[in-house]
N, C-alpha and C positions, 0 to 999 in steps of 0.2 A: 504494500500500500504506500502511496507515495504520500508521506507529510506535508505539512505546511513550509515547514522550512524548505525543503529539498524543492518544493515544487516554486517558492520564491528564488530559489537560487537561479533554479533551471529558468524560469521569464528574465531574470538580471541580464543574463547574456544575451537575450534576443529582443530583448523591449525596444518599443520607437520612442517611449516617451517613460517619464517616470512614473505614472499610470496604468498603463499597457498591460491588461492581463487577457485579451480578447483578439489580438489583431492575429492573421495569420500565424504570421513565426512563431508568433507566443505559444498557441493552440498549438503548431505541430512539436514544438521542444517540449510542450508538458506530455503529449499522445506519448511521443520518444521516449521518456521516461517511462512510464508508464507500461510500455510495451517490452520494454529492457525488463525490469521489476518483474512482472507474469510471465516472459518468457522464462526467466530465473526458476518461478515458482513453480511451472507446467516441466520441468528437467527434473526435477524431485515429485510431484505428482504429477505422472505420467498418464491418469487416467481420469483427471478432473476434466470431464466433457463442458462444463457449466464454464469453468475460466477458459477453458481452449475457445468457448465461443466468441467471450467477451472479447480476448485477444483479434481473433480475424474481424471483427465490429471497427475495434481501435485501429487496426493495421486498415483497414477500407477509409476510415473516416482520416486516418493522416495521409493517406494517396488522393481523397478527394482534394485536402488542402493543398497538398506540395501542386496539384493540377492547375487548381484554381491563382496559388502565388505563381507558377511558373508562367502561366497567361497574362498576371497582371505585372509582376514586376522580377524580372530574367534575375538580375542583377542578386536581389535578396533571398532568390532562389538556389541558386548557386550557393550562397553560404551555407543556407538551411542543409543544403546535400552535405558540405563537407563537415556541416555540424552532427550530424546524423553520423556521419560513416567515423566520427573521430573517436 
């Protein structure tokens, strides 16, 4: 489960403003988290059908995003990827 704190930390890096907890990049570095964490958990229970769902939901809903940022702005798109694969 992703905390409060962690999940502050993860929007510090990708915020546009000191507010920002909503905009693209935001939304996909928290999924990111998010998706790291339950895959973790889905390695050790190997047969939780219920979280393996939520995960492909999460993985669907951060592919809509990186779509939707890649359409509107190339540039912050690019980050988010190399934020993702770091």
């Amino acid at each position: 489960m992703l905390t409060t704190k962690k999940k502050q930390n993860v929007i510090k890096k990708v915020q546009l403003h000191d507010t920002d907890t909503g905009s693209s990049p935001a939304q996909i570095a928290i999924l990111s988290a998010r998706i790291d964490e339950l895959s973790g958990h889905l390695k050790k229970h190997k047969k939780d059908n219920h979280s393996r769902r939520g995960l492909i939901k999460m993985v669907a809903d951060r592919r809509s995003h990186l779509k939707y940022l890649e359409k509107n702005d190339k540039a912050r798109y690019d980050q988010m990827i190399k934020l993702i694969k770091a």
